[in-house]
C-alpha positions in Angstrom: -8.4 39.8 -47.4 -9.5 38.9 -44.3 -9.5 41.0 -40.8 -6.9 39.2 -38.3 -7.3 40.2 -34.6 -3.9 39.2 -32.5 -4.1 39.3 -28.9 -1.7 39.2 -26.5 -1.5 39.7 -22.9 1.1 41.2 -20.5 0.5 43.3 -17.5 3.9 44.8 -17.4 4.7 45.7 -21.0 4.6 49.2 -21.8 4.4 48.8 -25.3 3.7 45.4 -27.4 3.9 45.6 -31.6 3.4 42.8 -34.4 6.0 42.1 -36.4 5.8 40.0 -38.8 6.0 38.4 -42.2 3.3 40.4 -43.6 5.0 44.3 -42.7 8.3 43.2 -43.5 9.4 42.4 -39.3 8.3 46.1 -39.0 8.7 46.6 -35.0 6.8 50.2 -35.8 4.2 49.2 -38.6 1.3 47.5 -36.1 1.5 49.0 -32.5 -0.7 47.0 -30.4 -3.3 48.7 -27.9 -3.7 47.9 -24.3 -7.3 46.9 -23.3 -9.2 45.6 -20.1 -7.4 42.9 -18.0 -3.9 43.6 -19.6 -4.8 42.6 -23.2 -3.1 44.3 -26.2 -4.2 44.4 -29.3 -4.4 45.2 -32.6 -6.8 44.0 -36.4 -4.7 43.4 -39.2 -6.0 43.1 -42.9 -4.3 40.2 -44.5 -4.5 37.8 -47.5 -5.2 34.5 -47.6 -1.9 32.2 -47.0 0.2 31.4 -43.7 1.8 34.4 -41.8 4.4 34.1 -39.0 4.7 36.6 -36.7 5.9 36.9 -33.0 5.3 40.1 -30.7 7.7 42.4 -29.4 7.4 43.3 -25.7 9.0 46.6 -24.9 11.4 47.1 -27.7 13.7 44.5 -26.6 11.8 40.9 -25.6 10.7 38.8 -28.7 7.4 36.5 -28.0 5.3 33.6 -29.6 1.3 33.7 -29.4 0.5 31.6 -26.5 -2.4 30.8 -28.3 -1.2 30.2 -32.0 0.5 27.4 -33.3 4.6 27.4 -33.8 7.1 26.8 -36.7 10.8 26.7 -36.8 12.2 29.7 -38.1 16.1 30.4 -39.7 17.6 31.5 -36.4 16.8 28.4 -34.7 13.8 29.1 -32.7 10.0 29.5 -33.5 7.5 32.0 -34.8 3.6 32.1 -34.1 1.8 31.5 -37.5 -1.8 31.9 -38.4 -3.6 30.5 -41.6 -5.9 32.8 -43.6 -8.4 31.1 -45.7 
């Protein structure tokens, strides 16, 4: 297991969570916390393999990491993945 900070930032959300592959696309399983200069987030324990994920931006606005790299997913768009050693 390794300990996966995501980071996003937004100075108008009210509320950001992780959803992804690793909690099932929970949109209540990893609330994300808002920190100086409008940056939300939140560590996530997770086992070595890829992991797509995308944020969701007050319960209604899906987004990609600006930061991570993209894959197609089934619906025609992308998610954010990351790669855990």
């Amino acid at each position: 297991m390794a300990r996966i900070q995501f980071r996003f930032r937004s100075g108008y959300a009210s509320t950001i969570a992780l959803a992804g592959d690793f909690n099932g696309w929970s949109v209540t399983a990893h609330p994300m916390n808002k920190g100086p200069d409008d940056v939300w987030s939140v560590d996530v324990d997770l086992p070595p393999g890829r992991h797509e994920y995308k944020f969701l931006v007050d319960g209604k606005q899906w987004w990609n990491d600006p930061e991570a790299p993209k894959i197609p997913n089934i619906w025609g768009t992308e998610n954010s993945y990351v790669d855990v050693p």
